[in-house]
N, C-alpha and C positions, 0 to 999 in steps of 0.2 A: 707504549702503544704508538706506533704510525699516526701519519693526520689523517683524515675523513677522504675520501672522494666519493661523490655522490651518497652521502648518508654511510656509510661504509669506511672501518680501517683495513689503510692497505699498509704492505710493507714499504720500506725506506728500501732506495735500490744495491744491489751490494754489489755493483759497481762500480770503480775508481770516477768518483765523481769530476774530476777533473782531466779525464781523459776523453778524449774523443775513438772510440772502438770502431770509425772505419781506417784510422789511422794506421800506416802502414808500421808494422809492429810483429811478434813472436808470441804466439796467447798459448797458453797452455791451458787444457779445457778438460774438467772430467763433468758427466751428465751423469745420474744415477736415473734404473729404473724405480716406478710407484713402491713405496713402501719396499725397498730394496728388495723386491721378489726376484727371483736366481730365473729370470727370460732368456738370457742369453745361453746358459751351457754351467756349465760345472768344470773346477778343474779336477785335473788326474795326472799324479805324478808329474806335477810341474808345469802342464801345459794345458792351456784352455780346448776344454769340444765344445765345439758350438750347436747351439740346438738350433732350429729353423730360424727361430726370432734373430739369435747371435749372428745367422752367415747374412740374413738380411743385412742387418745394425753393420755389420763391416763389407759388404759388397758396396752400402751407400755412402759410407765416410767416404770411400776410393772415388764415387762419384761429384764428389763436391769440387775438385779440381775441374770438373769439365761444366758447373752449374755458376760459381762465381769468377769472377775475374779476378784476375789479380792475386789466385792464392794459390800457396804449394804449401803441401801435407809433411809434417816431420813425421816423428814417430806417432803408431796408432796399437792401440788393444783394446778387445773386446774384453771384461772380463763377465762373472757370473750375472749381478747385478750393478754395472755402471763400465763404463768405456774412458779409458783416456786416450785424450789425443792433441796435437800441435799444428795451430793454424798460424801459417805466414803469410801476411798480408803484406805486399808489397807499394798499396797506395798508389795504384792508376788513375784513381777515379778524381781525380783533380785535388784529393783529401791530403793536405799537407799535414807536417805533423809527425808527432810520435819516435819513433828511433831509426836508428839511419843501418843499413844492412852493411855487416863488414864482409870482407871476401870472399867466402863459402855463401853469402847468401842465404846462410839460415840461424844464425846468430845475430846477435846485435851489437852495437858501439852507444856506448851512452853519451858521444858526440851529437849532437846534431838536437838532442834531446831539449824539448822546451819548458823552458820556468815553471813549473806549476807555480809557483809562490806569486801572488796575488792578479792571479786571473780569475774572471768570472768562474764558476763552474757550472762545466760544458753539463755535468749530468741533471743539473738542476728539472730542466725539461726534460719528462721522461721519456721521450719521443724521439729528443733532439740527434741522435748519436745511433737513431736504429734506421739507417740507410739501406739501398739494396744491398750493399757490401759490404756490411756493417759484422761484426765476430755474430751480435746477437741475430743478426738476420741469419746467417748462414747456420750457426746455429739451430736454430727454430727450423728453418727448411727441412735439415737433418732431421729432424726429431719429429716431422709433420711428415715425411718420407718413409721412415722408419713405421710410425705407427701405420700409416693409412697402407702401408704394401703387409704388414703383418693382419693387420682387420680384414683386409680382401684376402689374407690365404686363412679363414677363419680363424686365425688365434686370439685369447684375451692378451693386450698388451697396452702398457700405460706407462709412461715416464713422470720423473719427478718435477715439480711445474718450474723449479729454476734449473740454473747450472751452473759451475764455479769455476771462474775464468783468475788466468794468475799469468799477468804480462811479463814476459821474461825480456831481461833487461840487459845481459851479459852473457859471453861466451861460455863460463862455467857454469853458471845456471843453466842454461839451455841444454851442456853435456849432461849435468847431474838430471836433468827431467829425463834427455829422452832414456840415458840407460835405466830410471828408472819405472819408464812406462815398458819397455824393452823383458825388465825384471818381474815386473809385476806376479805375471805368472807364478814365478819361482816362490814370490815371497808369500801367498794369498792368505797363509794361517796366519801373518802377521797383521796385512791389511786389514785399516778401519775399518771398511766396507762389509768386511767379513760375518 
């Protein structure tokens, strides 16, 4: 069990506690909806339809380039019940830090990369690392955008209360994510989600 806050256990956070997530960086992000109910669409034959909820969920990913600074969108998909997608934080905001962008500017160089080995940890404060531009802010927007446009066109819609971030570190890493956010589709009898 987690420690108490205010009479209450919470969970322990399940992010890299030693990272700072405004830091300019390559995140790889899947959100699931509430109790992984199929909001967004269903596939068919390989390809996602999206229902009302789904063309929202991805009209708004495309919007987050124009909502925080400093970020360009790799690959995105909608699928039945949860979305992956690729946020690149480029670190304007004076937030040093994290990995250094190699020449396409959407991969990364583990040059430039700092010690974690015996620095404070950043995540310790739960607070510390959730900035305007921060992955979990932008995040959260997303997901507070999403619902609150799906509630004003009447539908029932609920996401699931975390989300699972996976900082991509290397050029092949980053090819093997996006083809396989790219695939998803293709693969869905496979996927866990399923």
């Amino acid at each position: 069990m987690g420690a108490k806050f205010r009479n209450k256990y919470r969970s322990e956070s399940i992010r890299l506690q030693q990272w700072d997530y405004r830091w300019a960086g390559v995140y790889f992000i899947t959100i699931c909806t509430k109790n992984r109910e199929h909001y967004f669409g269903e596939i068919a034959n390989g390809k996602m339809e999206l229902s009302p909820i789904g063309v929202i969920a991805d009209i708004l990913w495309f919007e987050i380039k124009n909502r925080a600074k400093n970020v360009e969108l790799g690959a995105f998909v909608v699928m039945p019940n949860h979305m992956h997608g690729v946020l690149i934080l480029h670190g304007g905001d004076g937030v040093h830090g994290g990995v250094d962008s190699v020449d396409s500017g959407h991969a990364l160089s583990l040059q430039g990369q700092p010690s974690l080995v015996g620095k404070p940890s950043i995540g310790k404060n739960r607070f510390q690392n959730i900035g305007k531009n921060s992955v979990s802010s932008i995040v959260g927007s997303y997901k507070s955008a999403v619902t609150k446009h799906a509630r004003r066109l009447g539908y029932d819609f609920a996401w699931q209360t975390l989300f699972y971030d996976h900082i991509i570190r290397n050029d092949k890493a980053f090819n093997n994510i996006q083809t396989y956010i790219i695939e998803n589709p293709l693969r869905w009898k496979e996927d866990r989600f399923h």
